[in-house]
C-alpha positions as CSV (number, residue, x, y, z in Angstrom):
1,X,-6.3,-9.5,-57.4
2,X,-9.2,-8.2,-59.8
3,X,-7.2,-5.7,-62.4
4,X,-10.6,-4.7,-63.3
5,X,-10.5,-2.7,-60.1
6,X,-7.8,-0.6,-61.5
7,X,-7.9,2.3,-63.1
8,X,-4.9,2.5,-66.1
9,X,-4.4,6.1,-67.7
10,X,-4.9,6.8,-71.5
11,X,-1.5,5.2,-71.8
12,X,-2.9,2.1,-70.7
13,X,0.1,2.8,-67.2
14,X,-0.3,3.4,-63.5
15,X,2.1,4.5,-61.2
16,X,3.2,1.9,-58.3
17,X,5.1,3.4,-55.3
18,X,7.7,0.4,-53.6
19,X,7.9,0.8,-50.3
20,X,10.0,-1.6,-47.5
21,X,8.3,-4.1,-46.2
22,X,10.6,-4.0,-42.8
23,X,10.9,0.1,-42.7
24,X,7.8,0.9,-44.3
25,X,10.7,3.7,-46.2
26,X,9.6,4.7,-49.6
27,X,12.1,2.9,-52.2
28,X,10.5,4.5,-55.5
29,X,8.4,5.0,-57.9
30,X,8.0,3.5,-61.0
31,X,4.8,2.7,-63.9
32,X,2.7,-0.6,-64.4
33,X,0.9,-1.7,-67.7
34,X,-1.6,-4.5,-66.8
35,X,0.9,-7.0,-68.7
36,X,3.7,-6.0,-65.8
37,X,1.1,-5.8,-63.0
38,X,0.0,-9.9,-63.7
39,X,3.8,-10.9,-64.0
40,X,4.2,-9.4,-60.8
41,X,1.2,-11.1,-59.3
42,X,2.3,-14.3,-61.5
43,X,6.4,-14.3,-59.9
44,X,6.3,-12.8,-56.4
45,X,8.6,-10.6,-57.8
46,X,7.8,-6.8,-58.6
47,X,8.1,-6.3,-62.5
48,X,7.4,-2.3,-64.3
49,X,7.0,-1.3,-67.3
50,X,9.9,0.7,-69.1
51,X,8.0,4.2,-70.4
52,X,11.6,4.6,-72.4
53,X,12.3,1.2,-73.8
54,X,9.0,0.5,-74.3
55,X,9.0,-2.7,-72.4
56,X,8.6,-5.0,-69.2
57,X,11.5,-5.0,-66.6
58,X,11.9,-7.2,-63.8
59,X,13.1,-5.1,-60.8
60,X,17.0,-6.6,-60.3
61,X,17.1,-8.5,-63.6
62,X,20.7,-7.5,-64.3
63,X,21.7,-5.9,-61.2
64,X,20.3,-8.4,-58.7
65,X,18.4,-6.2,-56.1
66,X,15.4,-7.7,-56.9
67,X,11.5,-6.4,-54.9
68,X,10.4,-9.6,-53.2
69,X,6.3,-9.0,-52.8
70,X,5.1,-8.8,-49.5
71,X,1.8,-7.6,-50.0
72,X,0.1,-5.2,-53.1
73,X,-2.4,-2.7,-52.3
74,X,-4.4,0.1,-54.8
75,X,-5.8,3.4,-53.4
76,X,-9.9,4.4,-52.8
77,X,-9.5,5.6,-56.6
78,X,-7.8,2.4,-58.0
79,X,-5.6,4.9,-59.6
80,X,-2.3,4.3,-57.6
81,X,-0.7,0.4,-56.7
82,X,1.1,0.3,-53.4
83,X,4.1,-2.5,-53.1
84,X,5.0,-3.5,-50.0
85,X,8.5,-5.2,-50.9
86,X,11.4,-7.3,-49.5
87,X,14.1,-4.9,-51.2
88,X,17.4,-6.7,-51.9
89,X,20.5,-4.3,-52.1
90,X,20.0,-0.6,-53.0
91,X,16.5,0.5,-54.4
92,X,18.0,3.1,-56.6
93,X,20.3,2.8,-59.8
94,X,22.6,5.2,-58.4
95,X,23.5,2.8,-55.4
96,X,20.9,4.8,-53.0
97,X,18.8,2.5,-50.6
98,X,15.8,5.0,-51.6
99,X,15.4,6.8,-55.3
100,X,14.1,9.4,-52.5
101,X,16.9,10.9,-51.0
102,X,17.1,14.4,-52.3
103,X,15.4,16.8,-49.6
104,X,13.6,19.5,-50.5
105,X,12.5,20.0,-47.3
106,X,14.0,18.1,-44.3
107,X,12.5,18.0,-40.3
108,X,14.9,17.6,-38.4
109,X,13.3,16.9,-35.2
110,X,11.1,14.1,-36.8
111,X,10.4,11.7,-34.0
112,X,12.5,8.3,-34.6
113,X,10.7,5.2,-35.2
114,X,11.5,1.1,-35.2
115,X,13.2,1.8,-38.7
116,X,16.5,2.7,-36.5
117,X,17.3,-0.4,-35.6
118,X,17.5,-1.2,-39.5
119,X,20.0,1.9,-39.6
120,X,22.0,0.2,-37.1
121,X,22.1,-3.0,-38.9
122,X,23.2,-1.1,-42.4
123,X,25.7,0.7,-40.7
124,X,27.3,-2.4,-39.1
125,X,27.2,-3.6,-42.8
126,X,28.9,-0.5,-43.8
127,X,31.4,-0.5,-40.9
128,X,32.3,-4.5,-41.6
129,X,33.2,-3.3,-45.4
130,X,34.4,-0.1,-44.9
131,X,36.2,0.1,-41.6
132,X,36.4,3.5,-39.2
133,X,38.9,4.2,-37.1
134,X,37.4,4.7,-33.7
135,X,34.0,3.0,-34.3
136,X,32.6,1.4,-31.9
137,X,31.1,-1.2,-34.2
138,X,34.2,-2.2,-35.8
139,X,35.6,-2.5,-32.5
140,X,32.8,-5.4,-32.0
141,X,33.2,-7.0,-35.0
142,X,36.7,-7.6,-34.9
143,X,36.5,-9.0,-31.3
144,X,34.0,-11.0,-32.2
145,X,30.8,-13.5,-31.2
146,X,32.0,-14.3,-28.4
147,X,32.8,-10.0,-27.5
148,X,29.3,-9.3,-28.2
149,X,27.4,-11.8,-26.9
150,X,29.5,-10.8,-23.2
151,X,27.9,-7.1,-24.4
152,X,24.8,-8.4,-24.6
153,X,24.5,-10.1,-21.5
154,X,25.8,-7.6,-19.6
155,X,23.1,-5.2,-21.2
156,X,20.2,-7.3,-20.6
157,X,21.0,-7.1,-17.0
158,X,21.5,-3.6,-16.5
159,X,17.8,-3.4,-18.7
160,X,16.5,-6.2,-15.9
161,X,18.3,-4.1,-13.1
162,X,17.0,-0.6,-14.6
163,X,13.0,-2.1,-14.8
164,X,13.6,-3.4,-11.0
165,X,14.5,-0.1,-9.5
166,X,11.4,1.1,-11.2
167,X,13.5,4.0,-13.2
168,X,11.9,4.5,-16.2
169,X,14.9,7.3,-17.9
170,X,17.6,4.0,-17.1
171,X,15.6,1.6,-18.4
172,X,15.0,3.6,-21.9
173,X,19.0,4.0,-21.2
174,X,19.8,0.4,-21.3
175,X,17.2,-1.0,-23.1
176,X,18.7,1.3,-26.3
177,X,22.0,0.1,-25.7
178,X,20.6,-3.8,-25.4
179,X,19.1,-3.3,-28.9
180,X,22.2,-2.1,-30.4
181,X,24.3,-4.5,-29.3
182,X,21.3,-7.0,-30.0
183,X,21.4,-5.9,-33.5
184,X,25.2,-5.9,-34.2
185,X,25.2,-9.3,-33.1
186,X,21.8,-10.6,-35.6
187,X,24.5,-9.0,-38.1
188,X,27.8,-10.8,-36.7
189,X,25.6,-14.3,-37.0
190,X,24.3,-13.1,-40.6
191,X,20.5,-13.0,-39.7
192,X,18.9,-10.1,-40.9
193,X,16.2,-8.3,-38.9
194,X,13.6,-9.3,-41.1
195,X,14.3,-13.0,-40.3
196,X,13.0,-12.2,-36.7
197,X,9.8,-10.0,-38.2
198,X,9.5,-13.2,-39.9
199,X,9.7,-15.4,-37.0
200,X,7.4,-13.0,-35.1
201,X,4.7,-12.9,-37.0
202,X,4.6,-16.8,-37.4
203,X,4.3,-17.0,-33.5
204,X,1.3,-14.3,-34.2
């Protein structure tokens, strides 16, 4: 990457937004100096610069939820860096996944996207620490592999049986319930869904 091709303030900073590399969620936002910007480039590993301390801080350097690089991007000004990042743990120092999660302004009726299925995976991880009486997914979990793979089968033929009968309102039916129970399971076996994003785009 060419740092000549961006454009630091008088302060010699410019602002880089972290957003996940799986979700595409914005994580935060946080200043670069061209000293943090080539130790990022340099460790795979996304590094700021402290406007307080006065000073370079690895992402997860005492905490451990480090910003694996994925990919770094700049804006048609060169005035903005883009991080596309493999986010380990919570994003935010107050143990949020996003620094982002105070609405102003909320739409409800946003349409949902493939970043559900990573919803379902964190709250299986939430449900496996912090049981609920009644849940569903806790009731999987404590049954077990073998419980969920029977779930899974059976779901994956009601999706084939749903797609044969040519209904398309079944098939969205069971085809939701497959992934769920899909998911759970990549959690039971302690794959995340980023191993298979992985394993997808090396078949690509």
């Amino acid at each position: 990457m060419d740092l000549s091709n961006i454009k630091f303030d008088d302060k010699g900073l410019v602002p880089a937004i972290a957003q996940d590399a799986a979700t595409g969620q914005v994580l935060m936002l946080a200043y670069m100096n061209r000293e943090s910007l080539q130790a990022t480039l340099d460790s795979g590993y996304a590094t700021y610069f402290s406007r307080s301390r006065r000073q370079l801080w690895r992402k997860g350097e005492t905490s451990g939820h480090t910003q694996k690089i994925r990919a770094i991007r700049y804006d048609c000004d060169g005035d903005a860096i883009l991080l596309s990042v493999e986010q380990t743990g919570p994003a935010c120092h107050t143990g949020e996944k996003t620094c982002f999660h105070n609405a102003m302004v909320a739409d409800e009726d946003a349409p949902a996207t493939a970043a559900m299925l990573q919803h379902v995976y964190d709250t299986a991880a939430e449900r496996k620490l912090h049981p609920q009486e009644g849940s569903y997914t806790n009731y999987l979990l404590d049954k077990g592999v073998e419980k969920i793979c029977k779930k899974v089968g059976e779901e994956a033929s009601e999706t084939i049986i749903a797609a044969i009968k040519g209904s398309r309102e079944e098939l969205c039916y069971e085809a939701a319930d497959l992934l769920y129970h899909l998911t759970v399971l990549l959690f039971q076996q302690g794959l995340t869904l980023q191993d298979v994003w992985t394993e997808l785009d090396r078949r690509r």
